[in-house]
N, CA, C and O atoms as a MOPAC input file, in Angstrom:
PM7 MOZYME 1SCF
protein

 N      6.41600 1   143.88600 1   -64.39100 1
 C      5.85900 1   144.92100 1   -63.53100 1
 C      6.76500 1   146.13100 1   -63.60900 1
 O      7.99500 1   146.16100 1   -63.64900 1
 N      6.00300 1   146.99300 1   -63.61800 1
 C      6.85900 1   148.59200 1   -63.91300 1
 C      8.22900 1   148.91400 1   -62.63500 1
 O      8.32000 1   149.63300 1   -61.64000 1
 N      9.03500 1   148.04400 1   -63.26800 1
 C     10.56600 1   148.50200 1   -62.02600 1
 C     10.56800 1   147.74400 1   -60.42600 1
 O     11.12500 1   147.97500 1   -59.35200 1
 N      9.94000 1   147.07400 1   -60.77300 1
 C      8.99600 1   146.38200 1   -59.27700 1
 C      9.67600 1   144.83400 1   -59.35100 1
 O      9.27500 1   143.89600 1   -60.04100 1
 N     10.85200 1   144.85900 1   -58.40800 1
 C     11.13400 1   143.48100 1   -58.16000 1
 C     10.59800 1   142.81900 1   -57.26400 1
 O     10.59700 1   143.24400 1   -56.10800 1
 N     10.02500 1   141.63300 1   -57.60100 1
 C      9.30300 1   140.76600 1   -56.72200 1
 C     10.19900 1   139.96800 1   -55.61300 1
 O     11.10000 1   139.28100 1   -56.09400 1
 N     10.06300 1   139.96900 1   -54.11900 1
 C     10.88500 1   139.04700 1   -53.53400 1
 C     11.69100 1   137.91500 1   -53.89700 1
 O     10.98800 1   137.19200 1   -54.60300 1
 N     12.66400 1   137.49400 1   -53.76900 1
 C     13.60900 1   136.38600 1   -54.32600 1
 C     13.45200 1   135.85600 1   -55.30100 1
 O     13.61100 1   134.66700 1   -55.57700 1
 N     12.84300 1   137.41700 1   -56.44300 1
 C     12.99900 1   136.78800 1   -58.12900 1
 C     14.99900 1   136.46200 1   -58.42500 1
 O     15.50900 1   135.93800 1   -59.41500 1
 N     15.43300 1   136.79600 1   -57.65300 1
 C     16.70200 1   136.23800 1   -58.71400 1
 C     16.81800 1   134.92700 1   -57.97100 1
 O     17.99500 1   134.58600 1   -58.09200 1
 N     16.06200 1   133.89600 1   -57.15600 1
 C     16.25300 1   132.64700 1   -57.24600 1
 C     15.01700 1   131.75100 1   -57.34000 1
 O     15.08900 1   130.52400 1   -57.28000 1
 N     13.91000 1   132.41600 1   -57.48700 1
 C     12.67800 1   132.10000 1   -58.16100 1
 C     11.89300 1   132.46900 1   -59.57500 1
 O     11.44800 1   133.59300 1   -59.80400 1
 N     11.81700 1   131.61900 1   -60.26600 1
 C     11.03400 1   131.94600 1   -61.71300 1
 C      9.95000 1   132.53600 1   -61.43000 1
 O      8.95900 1   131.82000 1   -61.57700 1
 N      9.68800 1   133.96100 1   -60.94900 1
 C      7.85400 1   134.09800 1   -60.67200 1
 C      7.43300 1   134.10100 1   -61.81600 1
 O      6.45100 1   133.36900 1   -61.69400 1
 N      7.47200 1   134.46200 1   -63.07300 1
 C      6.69200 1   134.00100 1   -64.02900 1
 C      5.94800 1   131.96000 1   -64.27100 1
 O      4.86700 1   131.63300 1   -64.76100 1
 N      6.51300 1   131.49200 1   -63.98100 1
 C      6.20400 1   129.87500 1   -63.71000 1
 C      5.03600 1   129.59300 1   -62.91800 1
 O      4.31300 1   128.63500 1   -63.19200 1
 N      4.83800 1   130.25300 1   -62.09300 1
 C      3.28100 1   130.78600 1   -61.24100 1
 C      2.86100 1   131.91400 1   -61.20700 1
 O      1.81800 1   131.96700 1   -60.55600 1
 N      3.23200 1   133.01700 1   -61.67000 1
 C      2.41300 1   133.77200 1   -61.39100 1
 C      1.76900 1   134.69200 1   -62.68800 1
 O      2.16600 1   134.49600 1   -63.83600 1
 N      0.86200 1   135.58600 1   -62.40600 1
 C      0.51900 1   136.70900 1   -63.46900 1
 C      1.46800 1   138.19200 1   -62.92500 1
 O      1.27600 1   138.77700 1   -61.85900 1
 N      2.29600 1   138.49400 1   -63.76700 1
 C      2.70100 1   140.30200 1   -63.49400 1
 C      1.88000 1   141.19100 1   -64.51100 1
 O      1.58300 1   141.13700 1   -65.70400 1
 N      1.65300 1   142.07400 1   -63.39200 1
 C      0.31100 1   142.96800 1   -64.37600 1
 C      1.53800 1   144.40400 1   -64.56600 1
 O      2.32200 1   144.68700 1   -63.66000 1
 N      1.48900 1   145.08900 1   -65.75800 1
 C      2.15100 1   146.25500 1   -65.45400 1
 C      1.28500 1   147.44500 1   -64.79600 1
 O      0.51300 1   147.04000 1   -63.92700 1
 N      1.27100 1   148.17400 1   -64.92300 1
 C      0.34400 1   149.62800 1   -64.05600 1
 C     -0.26900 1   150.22200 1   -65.11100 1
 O     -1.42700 1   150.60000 1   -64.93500 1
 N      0.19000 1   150.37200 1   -66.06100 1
 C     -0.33700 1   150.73800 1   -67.37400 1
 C     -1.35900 1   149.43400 1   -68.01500 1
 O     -1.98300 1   149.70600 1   -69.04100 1
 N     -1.49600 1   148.26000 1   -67.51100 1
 C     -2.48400 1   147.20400 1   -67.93800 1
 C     -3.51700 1   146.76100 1   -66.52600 1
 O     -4.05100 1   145.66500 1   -66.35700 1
 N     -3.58800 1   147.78500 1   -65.74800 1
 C     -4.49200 1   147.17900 1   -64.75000 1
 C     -5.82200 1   147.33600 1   -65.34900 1
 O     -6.64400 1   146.51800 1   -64.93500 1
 N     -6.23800 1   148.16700 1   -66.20500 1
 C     -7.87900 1   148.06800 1   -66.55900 1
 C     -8.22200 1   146.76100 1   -66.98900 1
 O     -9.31600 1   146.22600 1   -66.80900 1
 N     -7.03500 1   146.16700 1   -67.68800 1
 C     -7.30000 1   145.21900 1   -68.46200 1
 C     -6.83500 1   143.99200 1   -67.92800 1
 O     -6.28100 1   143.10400 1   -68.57600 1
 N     -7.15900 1   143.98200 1   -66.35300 1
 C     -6.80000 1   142.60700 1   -65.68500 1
 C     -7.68300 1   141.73800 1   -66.15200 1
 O     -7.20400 1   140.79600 1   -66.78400 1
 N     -9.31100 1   141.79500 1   -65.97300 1
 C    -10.06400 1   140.78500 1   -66.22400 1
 C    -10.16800 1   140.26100 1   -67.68200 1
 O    -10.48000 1   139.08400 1   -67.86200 1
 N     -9.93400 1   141.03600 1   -68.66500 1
 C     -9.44200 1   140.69600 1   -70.38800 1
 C     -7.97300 1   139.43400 1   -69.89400 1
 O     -8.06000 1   138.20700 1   -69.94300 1
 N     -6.72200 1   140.26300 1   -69.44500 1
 C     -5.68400 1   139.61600 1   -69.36800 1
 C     -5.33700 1   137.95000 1   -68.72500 1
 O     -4.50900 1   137.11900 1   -69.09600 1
 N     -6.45800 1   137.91100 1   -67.51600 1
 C     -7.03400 1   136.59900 1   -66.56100 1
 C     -7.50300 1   135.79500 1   -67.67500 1
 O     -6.69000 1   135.00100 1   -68.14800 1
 N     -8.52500 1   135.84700 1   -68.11900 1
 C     -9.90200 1   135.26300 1   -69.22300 1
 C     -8.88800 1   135.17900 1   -70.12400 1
 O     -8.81300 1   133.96900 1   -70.33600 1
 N     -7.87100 1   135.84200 1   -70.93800 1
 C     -7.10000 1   134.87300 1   -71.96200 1
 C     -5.93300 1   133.61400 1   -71.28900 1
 O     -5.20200 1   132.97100 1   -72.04300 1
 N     -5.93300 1   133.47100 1   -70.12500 1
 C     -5.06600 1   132.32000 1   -69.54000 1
 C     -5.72400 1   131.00800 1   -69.97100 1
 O     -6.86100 1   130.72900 1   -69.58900 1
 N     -5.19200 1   130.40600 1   -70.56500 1
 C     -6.32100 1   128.63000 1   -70.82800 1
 C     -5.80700 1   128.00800 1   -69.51400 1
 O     -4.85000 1   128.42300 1   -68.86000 1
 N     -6.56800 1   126.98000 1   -69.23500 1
 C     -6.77500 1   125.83100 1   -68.78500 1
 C     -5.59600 1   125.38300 1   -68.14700 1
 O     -5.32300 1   125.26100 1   -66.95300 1
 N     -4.81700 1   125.11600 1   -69.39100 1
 C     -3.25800 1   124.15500 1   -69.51000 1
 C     -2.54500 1   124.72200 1   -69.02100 1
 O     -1.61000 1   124.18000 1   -68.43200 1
 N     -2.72200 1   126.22600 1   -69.07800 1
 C     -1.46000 1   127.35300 1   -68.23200 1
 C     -1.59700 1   127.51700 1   -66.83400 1
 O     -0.63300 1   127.51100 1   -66.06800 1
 N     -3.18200 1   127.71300 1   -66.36400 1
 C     -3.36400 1   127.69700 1   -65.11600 1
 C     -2.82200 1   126.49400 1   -64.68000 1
 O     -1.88700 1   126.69600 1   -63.90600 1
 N     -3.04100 1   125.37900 1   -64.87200 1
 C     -2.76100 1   124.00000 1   -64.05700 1
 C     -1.23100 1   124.05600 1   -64.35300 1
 O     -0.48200 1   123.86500 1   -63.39500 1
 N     -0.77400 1   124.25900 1   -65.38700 1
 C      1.17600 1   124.57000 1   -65.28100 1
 C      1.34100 1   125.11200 1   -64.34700 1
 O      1.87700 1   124.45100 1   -63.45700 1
 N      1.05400 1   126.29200 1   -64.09400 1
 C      1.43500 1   127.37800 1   -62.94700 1
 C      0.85400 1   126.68200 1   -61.62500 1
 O      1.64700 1   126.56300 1   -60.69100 1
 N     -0.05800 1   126.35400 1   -61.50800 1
 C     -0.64900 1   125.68000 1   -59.76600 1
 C      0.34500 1   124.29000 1   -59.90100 1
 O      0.31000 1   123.79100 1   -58.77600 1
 N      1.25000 1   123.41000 1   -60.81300 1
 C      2.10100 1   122.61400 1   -60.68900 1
 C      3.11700 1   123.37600 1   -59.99000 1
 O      3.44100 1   123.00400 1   -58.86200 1
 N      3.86100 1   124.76400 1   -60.70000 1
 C      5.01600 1   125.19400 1   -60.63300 1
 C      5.07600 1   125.66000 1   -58.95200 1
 O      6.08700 1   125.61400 1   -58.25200 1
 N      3.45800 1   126.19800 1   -58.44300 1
 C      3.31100 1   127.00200 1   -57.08500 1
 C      3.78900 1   125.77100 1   -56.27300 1
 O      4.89000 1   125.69000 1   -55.73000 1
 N      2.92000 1   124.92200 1   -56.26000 1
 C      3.37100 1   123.71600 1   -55.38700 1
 C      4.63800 1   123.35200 1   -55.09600 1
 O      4.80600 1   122.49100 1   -54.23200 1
 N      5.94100 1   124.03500 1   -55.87100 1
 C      7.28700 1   123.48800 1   -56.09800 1
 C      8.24900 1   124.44600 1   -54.89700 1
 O      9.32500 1   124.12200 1   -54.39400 1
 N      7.14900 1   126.15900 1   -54.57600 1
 C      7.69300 1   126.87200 1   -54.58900 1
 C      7.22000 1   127.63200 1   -53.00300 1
 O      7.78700 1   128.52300 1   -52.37100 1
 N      5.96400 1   126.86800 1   -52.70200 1
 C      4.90700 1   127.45500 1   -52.06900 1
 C      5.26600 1   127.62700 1   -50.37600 1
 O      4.85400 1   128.53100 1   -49.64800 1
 N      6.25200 1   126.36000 1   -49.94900 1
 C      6.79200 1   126.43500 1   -48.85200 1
 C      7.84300 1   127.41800 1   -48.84200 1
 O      8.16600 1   127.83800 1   -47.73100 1
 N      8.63000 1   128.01200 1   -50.16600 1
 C      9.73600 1   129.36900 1   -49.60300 1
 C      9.00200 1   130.50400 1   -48.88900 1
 O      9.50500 1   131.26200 1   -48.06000 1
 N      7.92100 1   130.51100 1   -49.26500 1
 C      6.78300 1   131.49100 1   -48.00000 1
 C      6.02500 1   131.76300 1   -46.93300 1
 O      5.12100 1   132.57200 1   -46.72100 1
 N      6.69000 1   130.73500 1   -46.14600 1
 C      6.55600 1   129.90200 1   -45.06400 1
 C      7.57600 1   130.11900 1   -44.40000 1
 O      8.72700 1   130.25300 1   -44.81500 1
 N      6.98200 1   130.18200 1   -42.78600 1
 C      8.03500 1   129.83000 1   -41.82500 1
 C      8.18900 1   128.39700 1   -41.02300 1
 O      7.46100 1   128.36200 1   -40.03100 1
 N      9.02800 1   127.13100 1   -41.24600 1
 C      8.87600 1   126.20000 1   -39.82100 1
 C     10.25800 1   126.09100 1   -39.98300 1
 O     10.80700 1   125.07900 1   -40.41800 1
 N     10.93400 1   127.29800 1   -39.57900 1
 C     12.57500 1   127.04300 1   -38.61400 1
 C     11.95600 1   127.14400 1   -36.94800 1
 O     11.01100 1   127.87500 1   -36.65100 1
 N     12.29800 1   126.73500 1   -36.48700 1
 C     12.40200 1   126.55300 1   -35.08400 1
 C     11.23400 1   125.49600 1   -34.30600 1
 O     10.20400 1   125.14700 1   -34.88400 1
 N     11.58700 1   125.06800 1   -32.91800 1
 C     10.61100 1   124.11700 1   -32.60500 1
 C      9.10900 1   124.50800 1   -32.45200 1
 O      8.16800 1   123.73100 1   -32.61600 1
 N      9.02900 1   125.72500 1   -32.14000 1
 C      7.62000 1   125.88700 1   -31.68100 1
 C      6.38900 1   126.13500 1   -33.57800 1
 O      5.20400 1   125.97700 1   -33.87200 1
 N      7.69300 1   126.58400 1   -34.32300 1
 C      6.90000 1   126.74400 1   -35.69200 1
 C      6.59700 1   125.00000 1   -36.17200 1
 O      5.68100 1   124.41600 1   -36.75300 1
 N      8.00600 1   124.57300 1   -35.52500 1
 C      7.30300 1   122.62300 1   -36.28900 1
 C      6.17400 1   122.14500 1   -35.43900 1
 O      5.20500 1   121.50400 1   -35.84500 1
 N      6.42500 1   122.56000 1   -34.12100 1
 C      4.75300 1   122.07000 1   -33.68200 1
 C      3.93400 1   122.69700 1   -33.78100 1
 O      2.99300 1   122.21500 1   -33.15100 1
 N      3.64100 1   123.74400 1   -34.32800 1
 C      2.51300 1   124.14800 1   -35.21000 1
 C      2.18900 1   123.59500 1   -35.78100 1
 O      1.11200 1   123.01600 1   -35.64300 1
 N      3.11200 1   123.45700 1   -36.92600 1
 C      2.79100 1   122.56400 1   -38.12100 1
 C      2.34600 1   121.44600 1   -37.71200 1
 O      1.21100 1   121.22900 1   -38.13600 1
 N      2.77600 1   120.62400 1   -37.04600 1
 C      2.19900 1   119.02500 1   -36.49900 1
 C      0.65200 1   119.34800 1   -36.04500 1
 O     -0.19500 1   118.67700 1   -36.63500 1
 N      0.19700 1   120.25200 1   -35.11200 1
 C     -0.85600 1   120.37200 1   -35.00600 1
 C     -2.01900 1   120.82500 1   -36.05100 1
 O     -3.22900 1   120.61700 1   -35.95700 1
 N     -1.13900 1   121.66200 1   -37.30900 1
 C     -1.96500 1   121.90200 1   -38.14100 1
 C     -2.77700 1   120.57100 1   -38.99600 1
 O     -3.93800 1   120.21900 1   -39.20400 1
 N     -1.33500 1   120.08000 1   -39.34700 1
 C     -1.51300 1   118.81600 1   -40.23300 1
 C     -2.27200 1   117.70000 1   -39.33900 1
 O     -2.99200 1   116.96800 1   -40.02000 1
 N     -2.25800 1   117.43900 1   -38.04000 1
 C     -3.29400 1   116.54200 1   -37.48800 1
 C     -4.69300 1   117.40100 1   -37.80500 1
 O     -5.40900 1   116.91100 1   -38.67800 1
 N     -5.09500 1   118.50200 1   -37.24300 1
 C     -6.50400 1   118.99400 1   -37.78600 1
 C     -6.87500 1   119.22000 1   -39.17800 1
 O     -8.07200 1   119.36600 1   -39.42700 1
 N     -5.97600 1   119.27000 1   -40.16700 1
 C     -6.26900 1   118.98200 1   -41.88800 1
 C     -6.50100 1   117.67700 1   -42.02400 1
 O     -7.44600 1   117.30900 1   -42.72300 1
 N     -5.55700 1   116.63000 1   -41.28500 1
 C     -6.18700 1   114.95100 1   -41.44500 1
 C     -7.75100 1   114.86400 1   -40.88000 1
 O     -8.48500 1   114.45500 1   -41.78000 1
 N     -8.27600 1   115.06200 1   -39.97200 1
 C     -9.40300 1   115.47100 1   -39.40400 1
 C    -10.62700 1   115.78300 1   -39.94800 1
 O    -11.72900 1   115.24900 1   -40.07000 1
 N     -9.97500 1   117.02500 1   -40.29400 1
 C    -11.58800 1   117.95700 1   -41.21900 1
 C    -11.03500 1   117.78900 1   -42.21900 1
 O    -10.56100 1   118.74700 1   -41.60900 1
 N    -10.40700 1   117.51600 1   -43.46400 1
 C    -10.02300 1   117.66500 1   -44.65400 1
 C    -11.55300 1   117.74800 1   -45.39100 1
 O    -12.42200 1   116.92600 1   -45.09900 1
 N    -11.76700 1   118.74900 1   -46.30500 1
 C    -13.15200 1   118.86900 1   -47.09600 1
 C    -13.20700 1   117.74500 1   -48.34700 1
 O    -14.22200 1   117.41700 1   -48.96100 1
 N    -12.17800 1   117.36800 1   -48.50700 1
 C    -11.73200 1   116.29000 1   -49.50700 1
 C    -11.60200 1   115.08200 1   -49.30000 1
 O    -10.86500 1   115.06500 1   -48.31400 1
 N    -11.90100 1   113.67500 1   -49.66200 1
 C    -11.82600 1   112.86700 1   -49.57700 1
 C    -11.37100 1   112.14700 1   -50.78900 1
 O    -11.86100 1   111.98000 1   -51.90600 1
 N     -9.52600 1   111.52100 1   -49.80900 1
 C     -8.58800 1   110.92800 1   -50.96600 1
 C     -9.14300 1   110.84400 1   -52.47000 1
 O     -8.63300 1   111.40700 1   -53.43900 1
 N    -10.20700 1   110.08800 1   -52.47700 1
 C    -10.91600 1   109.83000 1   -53.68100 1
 C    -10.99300 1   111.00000 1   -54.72000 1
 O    -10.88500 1   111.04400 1   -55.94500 1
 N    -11.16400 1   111.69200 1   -53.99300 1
 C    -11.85100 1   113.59800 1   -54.77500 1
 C    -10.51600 1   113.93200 1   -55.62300 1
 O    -10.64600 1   114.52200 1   -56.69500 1
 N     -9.52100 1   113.64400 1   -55.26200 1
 C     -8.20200 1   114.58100 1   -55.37800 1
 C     -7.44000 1   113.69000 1   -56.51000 1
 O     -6.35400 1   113.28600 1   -56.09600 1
 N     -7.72300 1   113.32100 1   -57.72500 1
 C     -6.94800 1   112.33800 1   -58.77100 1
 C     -5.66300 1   112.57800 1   -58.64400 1
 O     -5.10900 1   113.55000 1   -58.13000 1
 N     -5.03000 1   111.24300 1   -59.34900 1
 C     -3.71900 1   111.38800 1   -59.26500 1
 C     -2.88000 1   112.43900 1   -59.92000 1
 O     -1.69700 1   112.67900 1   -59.68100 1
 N     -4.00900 1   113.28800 1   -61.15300 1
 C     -2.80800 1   113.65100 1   -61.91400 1
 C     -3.39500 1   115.29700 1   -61.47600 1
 O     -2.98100 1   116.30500 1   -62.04800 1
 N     -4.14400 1   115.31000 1   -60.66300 1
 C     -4.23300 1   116.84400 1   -60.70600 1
 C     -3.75500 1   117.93200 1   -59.78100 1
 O     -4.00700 1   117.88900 1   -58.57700 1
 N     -3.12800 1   118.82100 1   -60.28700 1
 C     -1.76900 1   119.40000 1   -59.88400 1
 C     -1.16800 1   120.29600 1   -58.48900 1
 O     -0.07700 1   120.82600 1   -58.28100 1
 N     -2.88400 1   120.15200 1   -57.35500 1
 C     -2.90700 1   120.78300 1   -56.19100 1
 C     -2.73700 1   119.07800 1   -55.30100 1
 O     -3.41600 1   118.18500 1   -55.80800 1
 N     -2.16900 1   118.82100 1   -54.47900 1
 C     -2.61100 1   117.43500 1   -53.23500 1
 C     -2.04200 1   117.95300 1   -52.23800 1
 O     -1.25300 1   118.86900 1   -52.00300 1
 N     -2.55100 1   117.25400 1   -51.75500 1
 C     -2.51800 1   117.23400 1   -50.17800 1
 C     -1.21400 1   117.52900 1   -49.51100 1
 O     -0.26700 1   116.98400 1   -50.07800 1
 N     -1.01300 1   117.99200 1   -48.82900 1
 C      1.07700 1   118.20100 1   -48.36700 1
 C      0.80100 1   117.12500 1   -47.06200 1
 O      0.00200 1   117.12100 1   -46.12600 1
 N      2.14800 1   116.00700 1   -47.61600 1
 C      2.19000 1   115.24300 1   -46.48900 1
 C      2.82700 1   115.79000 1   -44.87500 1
 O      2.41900 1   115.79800 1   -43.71400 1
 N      4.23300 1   116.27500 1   -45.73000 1
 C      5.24400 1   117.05300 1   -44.57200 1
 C      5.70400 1   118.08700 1   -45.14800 1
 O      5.67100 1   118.06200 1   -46.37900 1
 N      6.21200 1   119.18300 1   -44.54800 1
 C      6.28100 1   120.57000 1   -44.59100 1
 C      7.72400 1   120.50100 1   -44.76200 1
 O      8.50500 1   120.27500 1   -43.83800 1
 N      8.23600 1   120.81300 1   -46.64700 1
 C     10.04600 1   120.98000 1   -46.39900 1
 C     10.30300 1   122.08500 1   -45.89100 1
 O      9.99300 1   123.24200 1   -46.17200 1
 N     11.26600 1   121.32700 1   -44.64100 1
 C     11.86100 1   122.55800 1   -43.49700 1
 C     12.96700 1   123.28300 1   -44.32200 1
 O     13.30700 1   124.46500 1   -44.38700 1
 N     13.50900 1   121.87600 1   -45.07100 1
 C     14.76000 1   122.93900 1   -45.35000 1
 C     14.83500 1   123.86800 1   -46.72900 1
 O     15.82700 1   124.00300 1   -47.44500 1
 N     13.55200 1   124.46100 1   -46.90900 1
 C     13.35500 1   125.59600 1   -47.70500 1
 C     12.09500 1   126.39300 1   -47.19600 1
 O     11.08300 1   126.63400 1   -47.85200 1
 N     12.32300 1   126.70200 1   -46.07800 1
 C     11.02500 1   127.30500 1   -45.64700 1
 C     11.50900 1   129.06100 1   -46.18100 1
 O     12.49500 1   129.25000 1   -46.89300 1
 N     10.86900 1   129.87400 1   -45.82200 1
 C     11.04900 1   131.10800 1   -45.82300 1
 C     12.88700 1   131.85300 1   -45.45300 1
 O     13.64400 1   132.66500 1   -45.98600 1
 N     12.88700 1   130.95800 1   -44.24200 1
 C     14.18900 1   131.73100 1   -43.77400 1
 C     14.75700 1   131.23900 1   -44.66800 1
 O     14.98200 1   132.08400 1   -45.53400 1
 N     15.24500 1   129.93800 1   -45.00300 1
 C     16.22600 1   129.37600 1   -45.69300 1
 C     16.25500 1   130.15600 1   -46.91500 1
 O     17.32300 1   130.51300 1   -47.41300 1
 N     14.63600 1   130.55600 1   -47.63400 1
 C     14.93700 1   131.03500 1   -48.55400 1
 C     15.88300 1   132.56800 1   -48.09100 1
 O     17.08400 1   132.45500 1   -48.33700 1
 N     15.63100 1   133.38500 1   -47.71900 1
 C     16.35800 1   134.62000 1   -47.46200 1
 C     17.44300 1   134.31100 1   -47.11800 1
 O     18.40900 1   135.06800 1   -47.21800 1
 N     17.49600 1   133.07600 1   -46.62100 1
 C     19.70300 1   133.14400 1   -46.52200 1
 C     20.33600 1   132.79700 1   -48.00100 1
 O     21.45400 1   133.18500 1   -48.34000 1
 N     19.54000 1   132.08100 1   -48.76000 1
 C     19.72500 1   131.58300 1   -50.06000 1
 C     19.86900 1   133.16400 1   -50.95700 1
 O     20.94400 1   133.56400 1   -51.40300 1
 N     18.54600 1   133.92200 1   -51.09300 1
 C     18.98800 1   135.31200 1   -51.43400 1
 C     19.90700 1   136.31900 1   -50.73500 1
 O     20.21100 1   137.31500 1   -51.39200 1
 N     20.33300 1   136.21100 1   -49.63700 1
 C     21.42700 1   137.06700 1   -49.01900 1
 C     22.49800 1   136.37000 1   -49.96400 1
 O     23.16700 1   137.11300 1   -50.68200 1
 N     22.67300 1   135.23900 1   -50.00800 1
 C     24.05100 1   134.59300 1   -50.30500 1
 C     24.14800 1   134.86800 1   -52.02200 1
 O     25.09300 1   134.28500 1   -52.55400 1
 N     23.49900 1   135.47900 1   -52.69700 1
 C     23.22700 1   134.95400 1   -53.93400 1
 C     23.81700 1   136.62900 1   -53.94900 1
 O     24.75800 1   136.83700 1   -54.71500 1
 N     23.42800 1   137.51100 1   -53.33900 1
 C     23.63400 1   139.20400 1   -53.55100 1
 C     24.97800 1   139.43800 1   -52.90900 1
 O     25.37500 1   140.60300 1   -52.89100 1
 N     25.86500 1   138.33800 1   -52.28900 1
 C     27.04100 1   138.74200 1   -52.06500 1
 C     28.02100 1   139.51000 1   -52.60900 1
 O     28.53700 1   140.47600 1   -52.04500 1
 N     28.30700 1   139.07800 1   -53.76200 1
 C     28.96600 1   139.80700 1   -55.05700 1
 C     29.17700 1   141.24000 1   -55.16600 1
 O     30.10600 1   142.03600 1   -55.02600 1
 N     27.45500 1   141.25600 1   -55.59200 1
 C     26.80000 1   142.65000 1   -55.46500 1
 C     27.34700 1   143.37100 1   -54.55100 1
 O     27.51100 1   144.52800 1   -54.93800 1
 N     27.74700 1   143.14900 1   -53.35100 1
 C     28.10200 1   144.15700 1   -52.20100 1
 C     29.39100 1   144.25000 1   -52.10000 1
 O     29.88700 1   144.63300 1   -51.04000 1
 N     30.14400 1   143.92800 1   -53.14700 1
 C     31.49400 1   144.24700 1   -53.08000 1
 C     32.20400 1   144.63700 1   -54.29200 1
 O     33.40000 1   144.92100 1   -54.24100 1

């Protein structure tokens, strides 16, 4: 992306999930999408899953009982049934929510990483 750092790229691979479009290739997003195969998309929705809770908040109690209440109403209504969801395919279900890489953690992880830098 044209000079454009993405949030906590120096401790996340965003290329591993994502598409960067430059500004000079936006006409040619839907050409650039349509050449992704198959095998790359499902790489990348593996890699998101690895990464997906640093964008998230559950530090504190009232964010974990959120979460508890969320995850009882996803057991509930889930549109999916176990069956639907094979073993090998690369989105499932989140049992529990890792706390200890939620969002904040990630930003103390990038504060700590730019220390250097500030001196």
């Amino acid at each position: 992306m044209d000079e454009v750092h993405a949030v906590f790229e120096s401790i996340l691979d965003w290329s591993s999930f994502s598409v960067r479009i430059r500004e000079d290739q936006l006409e040619r997003i839907p050409e650039i999408l349509k050449s992704i195969t198959p095998t790359q998309v499902h790489k990348m929705q593996r890699h998101l899953t690895q990464v997906w809770h640093r964008f998230g908040y559950q530090t504190g109690d009232l964010m974990q009982a959120q979460a508890r209440r969320y995850a009882l109403l996803a057991d509930q209504s889930h549109p999916f049934a176990e069956s639907d969801l094979s073993h090998g395919y690369p989105i499932q279900r989140v049992q529990k929510y890792p706390v200890q890489d939620d969002a904040f953690s990630t930003i103390m992880q990038w504060l700590n990483s730019r220390i250097p830098a500030t001196r």
